[in-house]
C-alpha positions in Angstrom: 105.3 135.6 57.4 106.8 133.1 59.3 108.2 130.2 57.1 109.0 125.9 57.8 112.1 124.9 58.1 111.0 122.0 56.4 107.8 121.1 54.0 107.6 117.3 53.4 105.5 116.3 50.5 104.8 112.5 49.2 102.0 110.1 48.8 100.4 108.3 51.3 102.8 105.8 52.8 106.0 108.2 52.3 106.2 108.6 55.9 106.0 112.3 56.2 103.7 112.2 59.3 106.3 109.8 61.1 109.1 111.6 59.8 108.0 114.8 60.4 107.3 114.3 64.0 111.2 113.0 64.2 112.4 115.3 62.5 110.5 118.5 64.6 112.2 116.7 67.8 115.7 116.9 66.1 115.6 120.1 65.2 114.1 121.4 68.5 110.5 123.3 66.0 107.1 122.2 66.3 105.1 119.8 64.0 102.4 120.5 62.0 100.4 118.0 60.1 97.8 120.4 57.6 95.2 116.9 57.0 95.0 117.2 61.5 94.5 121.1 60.3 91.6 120.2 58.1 90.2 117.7 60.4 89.6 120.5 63.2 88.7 123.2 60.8 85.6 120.8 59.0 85.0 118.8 62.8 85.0 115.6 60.5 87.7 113.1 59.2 88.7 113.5 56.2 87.2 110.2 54.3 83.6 112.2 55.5 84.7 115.0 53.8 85.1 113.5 50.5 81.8 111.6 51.0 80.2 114.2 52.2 80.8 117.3 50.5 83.1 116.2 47.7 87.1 116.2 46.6 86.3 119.9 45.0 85.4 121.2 49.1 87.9 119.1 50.4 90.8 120.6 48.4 89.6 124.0 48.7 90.2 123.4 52.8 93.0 121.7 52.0 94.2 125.1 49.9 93.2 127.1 52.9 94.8 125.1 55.6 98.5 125.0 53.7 98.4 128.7 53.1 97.9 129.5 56.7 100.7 126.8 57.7 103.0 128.3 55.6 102.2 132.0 56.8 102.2 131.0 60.5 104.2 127.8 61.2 108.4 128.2 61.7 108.6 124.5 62.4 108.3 121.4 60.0 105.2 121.3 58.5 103.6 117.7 56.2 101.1 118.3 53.7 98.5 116.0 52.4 99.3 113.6 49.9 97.8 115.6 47.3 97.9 119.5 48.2 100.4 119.4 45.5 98.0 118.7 42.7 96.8 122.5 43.4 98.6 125.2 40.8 98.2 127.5 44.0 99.9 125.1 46.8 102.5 124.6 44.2 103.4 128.6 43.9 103.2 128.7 47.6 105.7 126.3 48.1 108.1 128.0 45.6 111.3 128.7 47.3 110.7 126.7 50.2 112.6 123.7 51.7 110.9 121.2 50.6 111.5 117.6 50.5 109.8 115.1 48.9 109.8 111.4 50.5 109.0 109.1 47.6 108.3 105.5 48.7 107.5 102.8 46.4 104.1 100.8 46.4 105.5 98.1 48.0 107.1 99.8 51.0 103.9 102.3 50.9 101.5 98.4 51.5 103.5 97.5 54.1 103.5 101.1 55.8 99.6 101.6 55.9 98.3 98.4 54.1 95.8 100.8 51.7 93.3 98.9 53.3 92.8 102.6 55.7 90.9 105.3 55.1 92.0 106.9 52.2 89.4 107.7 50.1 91.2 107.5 46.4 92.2 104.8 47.2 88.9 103.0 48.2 88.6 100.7 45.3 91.7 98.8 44.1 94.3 100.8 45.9 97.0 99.4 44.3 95.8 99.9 40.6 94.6 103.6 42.3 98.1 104.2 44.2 100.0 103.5 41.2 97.9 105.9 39.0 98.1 108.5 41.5 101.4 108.7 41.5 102.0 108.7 37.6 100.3 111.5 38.0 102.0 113.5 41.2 105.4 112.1 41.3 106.6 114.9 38.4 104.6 117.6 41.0 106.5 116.2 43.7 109.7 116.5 42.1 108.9 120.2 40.7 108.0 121.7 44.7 110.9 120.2 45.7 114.8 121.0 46.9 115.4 117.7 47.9 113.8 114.0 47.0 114.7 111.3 49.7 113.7 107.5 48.6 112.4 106.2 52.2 112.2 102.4 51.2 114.1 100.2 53.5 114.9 103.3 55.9 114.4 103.6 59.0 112.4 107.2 60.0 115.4 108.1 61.9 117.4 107.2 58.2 115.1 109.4 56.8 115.3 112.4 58.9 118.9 112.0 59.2 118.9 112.3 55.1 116.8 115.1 55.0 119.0 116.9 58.0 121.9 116.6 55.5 120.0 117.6 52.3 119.2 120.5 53.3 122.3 120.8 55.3 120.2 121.9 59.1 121.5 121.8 62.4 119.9 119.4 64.5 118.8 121.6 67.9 121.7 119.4 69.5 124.1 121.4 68.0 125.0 124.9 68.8 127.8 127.4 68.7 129.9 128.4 71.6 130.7 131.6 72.1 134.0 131.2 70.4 132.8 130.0 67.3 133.4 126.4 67.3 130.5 123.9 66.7 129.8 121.5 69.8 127.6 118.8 70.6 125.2 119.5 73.5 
């Protein structure tokens, strides 16, 4: 088992998509986004999914494609908004570095407007982003080592943050061969 050097959860909005990209090219790992996982594995977006075949099948791929992220991915890895609503994803993530970027409605409406295509929060997203979150922000918090509140950061303020949460060395950074830390 090969596991992130980072998890980010939060809602839609937090950022973790932008973020994690960022933060992947800071710390010289790969990015890995597990809704783009579910997107290849079904061969559908994921608003079809939900229409389609229902939350129930879309959260059992979701299940499926966080498990085999964790297992195989040694970079930094964002989950969908809601993975952590699964008892399962949540065990998973125990002991893991994960950080949860928590962003407030206001900041999330600018970010992606709700007006994309999110399907729970298809009719009146702010009524539905607010609910949703009085609901996951207590899951958030208990999956994660560190929260970061992204609203009026920048991404690089946010990766930086999360760098010195969980106290990683950006790929810049190495060790000569005497043992002093110097910047590449």
């Amino acid at each position: 088992m090969t596991a992130p050097v980072v998890v980010l959860v939060g809602p839609p909005g937090a950022g973790k998509s932008t973020v994690g990209a960022l933060l992947a090219e800071r710390l010289g790992v790969g990015y890995r986004d597990t809704d783009a996982d579910i997107v290849v594995t079904a061969g559908k977006p994921i608003a079809e999914i939900f229409i389609e075949d229902g939350e129930g099948h879309f959260r059992e791929l979701e299940r499926e494609a966080v498990r085999t992220a964790l297992d195989t991915h040694p970079g930094v890895l964002s989950l969908g908004g809601g993975a952590i609503m699964d008892d399962g994803t949540r065990k998973l993530l125990t002991g893991l570095p994960v950080v949860f970027l928590d962003v407030e409605l206001a900041d999330a409406v600018k970010r992606v407007g709700l007006d994309a295509p999110r399907p729970l929060l298809a009719v009146n997203p702010r009524k539905q982003w607010r609910e949703l979150m009085e609901r996951r922000r207590p899951l958030y918090t208990e999956v994660a080592r560190a929260v970061i509140a992204t609203g009026d950061r920048t991404p690089a303020a946010v990766a930086d943050a999360i760098v010195d949460a969980l106290e990683l060395r950006p790929a810049a950074e190495h060790v000569s061969p005497a043992g002093r830390e110097e910047q590449a």
